[in-house]
C-alpha positions in Angstrom: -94.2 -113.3 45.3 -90.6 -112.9 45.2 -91.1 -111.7 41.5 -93.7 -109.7 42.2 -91.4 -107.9 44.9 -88.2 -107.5 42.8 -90.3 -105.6 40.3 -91.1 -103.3 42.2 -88.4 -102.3 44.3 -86.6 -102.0 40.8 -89.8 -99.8 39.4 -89.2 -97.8 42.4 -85.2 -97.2 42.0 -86.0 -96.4 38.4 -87.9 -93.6 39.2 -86.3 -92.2 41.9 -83.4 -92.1 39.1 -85.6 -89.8 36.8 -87.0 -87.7 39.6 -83.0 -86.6 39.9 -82.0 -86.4 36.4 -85.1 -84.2 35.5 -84.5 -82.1 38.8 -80.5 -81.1 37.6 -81.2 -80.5 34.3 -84.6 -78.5 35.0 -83.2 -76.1 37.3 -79.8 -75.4 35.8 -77.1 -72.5 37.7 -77.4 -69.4 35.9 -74.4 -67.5 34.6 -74.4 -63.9 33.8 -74.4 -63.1 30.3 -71.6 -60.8 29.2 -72.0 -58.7 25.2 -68.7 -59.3 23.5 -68.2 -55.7 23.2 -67.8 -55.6 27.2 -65.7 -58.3 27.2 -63.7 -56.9 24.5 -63.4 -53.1 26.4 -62.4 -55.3 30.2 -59.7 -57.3 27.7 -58.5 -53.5 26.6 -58.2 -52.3 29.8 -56.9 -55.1 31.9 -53.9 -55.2 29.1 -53.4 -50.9 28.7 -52.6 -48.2 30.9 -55.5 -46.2 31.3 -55.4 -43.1 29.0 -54.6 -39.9 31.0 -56.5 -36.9 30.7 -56.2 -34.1 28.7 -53.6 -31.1 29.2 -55.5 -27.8 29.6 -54.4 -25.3 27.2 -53.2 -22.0 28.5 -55.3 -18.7 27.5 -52.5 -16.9 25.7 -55.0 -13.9 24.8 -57.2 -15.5 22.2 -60.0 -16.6 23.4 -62.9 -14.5 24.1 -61.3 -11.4 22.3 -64.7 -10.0 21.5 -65.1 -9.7 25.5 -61.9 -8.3 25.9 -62.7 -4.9 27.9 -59.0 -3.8 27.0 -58.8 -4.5 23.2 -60.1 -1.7 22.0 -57.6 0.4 24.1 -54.6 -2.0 22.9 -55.7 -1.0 19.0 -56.4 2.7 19.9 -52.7 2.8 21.2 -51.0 0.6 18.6 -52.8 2.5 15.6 -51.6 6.2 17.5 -47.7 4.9 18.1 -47.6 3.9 14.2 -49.6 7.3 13.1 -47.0 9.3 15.2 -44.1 6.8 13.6 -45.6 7.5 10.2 -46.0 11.7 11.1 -41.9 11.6 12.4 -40.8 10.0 9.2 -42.0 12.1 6.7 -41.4 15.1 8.5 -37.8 14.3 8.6 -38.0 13.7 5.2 -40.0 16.4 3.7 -38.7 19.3 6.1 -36.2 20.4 7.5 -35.8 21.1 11.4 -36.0 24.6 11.0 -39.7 24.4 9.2 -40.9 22.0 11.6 -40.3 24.4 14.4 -41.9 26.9 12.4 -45.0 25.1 11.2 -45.4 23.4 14.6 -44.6 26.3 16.8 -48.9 27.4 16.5 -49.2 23.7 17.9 -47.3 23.7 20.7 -48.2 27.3 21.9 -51.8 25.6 22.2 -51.0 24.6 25.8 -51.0 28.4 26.7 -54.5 28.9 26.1 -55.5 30.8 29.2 -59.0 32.5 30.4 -59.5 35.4 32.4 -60.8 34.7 36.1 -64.2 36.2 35.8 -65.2 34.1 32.4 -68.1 32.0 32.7 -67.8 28.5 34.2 -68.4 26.9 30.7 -65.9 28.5 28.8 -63.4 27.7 32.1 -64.3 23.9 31.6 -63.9 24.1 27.2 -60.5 25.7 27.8 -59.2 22.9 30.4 -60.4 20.4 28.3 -59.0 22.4 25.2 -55.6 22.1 26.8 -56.0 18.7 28.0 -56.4 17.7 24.3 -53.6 19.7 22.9 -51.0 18.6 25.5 -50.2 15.2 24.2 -49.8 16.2 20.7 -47.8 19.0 21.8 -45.4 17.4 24.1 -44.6 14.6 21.2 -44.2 17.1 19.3 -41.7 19.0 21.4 -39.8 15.7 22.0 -39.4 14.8 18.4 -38.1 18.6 17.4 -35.6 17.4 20.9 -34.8 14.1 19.5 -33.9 15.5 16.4 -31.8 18.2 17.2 -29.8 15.7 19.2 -29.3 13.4 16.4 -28.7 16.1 13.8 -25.9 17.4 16.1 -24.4 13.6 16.3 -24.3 13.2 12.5 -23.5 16.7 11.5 -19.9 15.8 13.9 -19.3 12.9 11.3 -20.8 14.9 7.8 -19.3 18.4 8.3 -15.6 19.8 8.7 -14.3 19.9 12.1 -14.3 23.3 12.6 -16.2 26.6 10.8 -12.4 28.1 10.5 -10.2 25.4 9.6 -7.2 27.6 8.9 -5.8 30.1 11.5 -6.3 34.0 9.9 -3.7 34.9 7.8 -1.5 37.2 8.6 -2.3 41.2 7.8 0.5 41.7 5.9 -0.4 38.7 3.6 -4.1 38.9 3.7 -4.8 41.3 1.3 -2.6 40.0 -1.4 -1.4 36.8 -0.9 -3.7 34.2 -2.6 -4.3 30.4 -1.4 -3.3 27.7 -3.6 -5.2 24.6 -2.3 -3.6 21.1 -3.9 -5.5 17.7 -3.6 -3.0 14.7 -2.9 -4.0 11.3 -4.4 -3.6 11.9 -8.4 -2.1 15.3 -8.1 0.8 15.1 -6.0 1.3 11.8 -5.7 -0.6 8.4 -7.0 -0.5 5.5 -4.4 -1.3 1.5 -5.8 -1.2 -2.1 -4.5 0.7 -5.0 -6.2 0.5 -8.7 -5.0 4.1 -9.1 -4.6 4.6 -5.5 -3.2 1.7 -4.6 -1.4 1.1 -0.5 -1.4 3.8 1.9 -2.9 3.4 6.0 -2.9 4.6 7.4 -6.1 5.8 11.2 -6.3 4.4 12.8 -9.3 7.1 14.1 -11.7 8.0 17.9 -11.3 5.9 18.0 -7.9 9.4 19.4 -5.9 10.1 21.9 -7.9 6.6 22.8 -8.6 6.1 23.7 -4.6 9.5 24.8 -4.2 8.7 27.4 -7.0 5.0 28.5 -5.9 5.8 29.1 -2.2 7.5 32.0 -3.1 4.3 32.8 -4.4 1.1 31.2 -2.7 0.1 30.1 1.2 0.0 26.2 -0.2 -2.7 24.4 1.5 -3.2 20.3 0.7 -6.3 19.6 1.1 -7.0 15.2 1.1 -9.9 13.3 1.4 -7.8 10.4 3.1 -7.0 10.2 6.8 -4.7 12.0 8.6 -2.7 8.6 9.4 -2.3 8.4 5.5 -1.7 12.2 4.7 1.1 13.0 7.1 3.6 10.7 6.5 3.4 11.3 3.2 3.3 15.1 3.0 6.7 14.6 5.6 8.1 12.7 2.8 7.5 14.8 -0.4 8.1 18.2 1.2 11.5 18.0 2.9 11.5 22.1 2.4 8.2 22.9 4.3 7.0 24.9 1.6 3.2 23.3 2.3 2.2 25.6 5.6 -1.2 23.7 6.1 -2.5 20.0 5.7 -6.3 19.1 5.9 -7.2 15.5 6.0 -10.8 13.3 5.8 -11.9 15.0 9.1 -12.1 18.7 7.4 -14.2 17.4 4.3 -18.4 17.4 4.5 -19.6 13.9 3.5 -22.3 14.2 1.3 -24.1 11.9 -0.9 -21.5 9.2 -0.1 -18.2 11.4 -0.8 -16.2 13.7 0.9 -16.3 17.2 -0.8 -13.6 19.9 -0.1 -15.6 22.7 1.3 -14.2 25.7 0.5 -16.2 28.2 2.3 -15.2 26.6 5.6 -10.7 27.4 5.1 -11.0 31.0 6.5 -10.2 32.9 3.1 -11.4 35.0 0.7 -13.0 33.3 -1.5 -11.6 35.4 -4.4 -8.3 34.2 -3.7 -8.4 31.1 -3.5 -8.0 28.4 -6.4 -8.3 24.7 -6.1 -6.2 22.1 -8.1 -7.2 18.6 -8.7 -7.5 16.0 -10.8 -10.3 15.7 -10.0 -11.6 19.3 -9.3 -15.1 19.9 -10.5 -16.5 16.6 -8.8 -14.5 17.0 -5.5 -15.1 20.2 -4.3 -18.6 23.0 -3.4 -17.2 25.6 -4.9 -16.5 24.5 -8.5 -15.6 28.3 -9.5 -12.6 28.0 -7.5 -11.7 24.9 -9.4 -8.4 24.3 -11.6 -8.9 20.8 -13.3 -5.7 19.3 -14.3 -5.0 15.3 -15.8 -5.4 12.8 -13.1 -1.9 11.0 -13.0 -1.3 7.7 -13.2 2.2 6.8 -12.8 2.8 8.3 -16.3 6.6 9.3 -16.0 6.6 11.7 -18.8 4.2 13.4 -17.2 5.3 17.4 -17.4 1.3 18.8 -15.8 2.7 20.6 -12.8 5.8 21.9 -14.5 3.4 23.2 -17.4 1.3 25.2 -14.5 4.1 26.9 -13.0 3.7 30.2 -15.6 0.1 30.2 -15.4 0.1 30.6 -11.2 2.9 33.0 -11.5 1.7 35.0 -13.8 -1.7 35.2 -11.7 0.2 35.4 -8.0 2.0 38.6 -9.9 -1.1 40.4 -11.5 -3.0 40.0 -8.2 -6.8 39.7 -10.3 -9.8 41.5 -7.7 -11.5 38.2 -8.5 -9.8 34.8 -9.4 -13.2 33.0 -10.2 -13.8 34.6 -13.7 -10.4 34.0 -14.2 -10.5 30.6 -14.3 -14.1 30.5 -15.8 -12.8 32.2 -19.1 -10.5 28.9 -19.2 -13.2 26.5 -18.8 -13.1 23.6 -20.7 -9.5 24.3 -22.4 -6.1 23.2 -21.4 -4.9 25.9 -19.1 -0.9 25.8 -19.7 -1.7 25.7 -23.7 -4.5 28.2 -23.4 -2.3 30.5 -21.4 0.5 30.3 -23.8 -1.4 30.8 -26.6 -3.2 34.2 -25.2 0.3 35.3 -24.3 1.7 34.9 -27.6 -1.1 37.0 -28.7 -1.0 39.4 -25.9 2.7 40.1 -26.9 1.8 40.8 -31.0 -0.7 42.9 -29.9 1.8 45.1 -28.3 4.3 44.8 -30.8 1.8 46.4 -33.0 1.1 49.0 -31.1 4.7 50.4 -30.7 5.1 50.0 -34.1 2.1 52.7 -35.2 3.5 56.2 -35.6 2.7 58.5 -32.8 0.4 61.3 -33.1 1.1 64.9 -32.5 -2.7 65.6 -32.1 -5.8 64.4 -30.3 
């Protein structure tokens, strides 16, 4: 009985031990289930900042250009500035101020266009807006002609002489007789150079005393310089100790033209017909080439005997008084004045000769 009951109560513990077991494993917890691509993204973001938004872009005028109300407007008014630009430049270029006045002047009188009181309302309304249209282009073009006078007047003060009259009028007693001998400095008178281990030295050109002590008697001497006053004067102090030059004209009495400095003539107050111009470099320095008396450029050449050779030629002109010194000095073109002039006074003097040697006549 005992046996009976042990086996049993040990049936009975058995199975209450696999009504447990089978219980906890049947009904296990549940866990969430997490994709390894979440828990990869919550790794990324526990570890990193997160990533800030994006910085707005300012409109800087390109974006929605085709519904731009204004861009047509802002091309209208660029093309008409660069048109008018365009118009300015080659009007300046082609014409001078003087035609554009006159070729504009039908443009800008357009403004004027008037009706009489009792004109029909139509033609009233096509004249205002006749004028409206032709006020733009005629007040531009009045400003430009403005704008251009201005400027023109600014760089004709550093292009022209000085002064219309750059010499005072010559005295009456003088005036009808006295010619004007007009002298360029650098390579005539004198020849200036720079050395290293001197720096600039003015050289006097051999003869040149004598040769204006001589002509004074003579000629109103004029030197007429493309260099600056500064430079001019102290050497013109220097090389005439006997005041036989009466006038000096410097850089600020040329006209600067296609990048030199011409000696303008027309502008010294004097007959033209008396007046002759010596230079080394005479036919490419001056306007008024007729005028000109080309003699050897000197360069420190102390035989040099130019001016000296001159002296009879001027003489012999200052004496004879010609109506006209330009054909003169154009029937020497080309030739070496002192040699020339010799020469035709050699022959001038046989010529005579001959003639006083033919018998006179006792008729006609």
């Amino acid at each position: 009985m005992s046996q009976l009951q042990s086996r049993r109560l040990l049936l009975f513990l058995v199975s209450k031990s696999n009504r447990f077991h089978s219980t906890v494993s049947g009904n296990p917890p549940k866990a969430p289930i997490v994709s390894s691509a979440s828990l990869l993204n919550n790794a990324s973001n526990s570890k990193s900042p997160p990533i800030p938004p994006p910085i707005p872009v300012p409109n800087m005028g390109f974006e929605d250009d085709d519904h731009d109300p204004w861009r047509f407007l802002k091309f209208g008014l660029f093309a008409s500035l660069a048109g008018a630009a365009i118009t300015a430049g080659y009007a300046t270029y082609a014409y001078s101020l003087e035609e554009v006045d006159e070729k504009t002047k039908s443009l800008r009188q357009a403004t004027n266009y008037a009706l009489e009181n009792d004109a029909p309302a139509l033609e009233k309304f096509k004249a205002l807006a006749y004028r409206t249209a032709m006020t733009v282009p005629a007040k531009s073009t009045e400003l430009y002609l403005d704008l251009r006078k201005t400027l023109e007047e600014h760089v004709r003060g550093f292009t022209e002489p000085t002064s219309e009259k750059l010499l005072p009028d010559m005295h009456p007693v003088e005036a009808p007789h006295v010619f004007t001998l007009v002298l360029d400095l650098n390579e005539t008178l004198v020849h200036s150079d720079w050395k290293r281990e001197r720096g600039w030295r003015t050289f006097k050109r051999p003869g040149v005393e004598a040769f204006l002590e001589h002509l004074a008697q003579f000629y109103e001497i004029v030197v007429y310089s493309d260099q600056l006053q500064m430079y001019v004067d102290p050497i013109i102090e220097r090389l005439d100790t006997k005041g036989c030059i009466r006038f000096r004209l410097s850089r600020s009495a040329t006209r600067y033209q296609d990048g030199k400095h011409y000696r303008d003539l027309s502008k010294l107050n004097r007959d033209p017909k008396r007046i002759i111009y010596v230079s080394g470099h005479a036919l490419e320095s001056t306007l008024q080439p007729e005028n000109a008396l080309p003699v050897k450029a000197w360069k420190v050449d102390p035989e040099d005997t130019t001016l000296l050779d001159l002296i009879p030629f001027l003489e012999f002109v200052a004496r004879q008084r010609p109506a006209d010194i330009r054909p003169v000095l154009e029937s020497y073109k080309g030739q070496d004045i002192p040699t020339e002039f010799i020469k035709r006074t050699k022959e001038l003097q046989k010529l005579k000769s001959q003639k006083q040697q033919q018998p006179g006549r006792l008729w006609r």
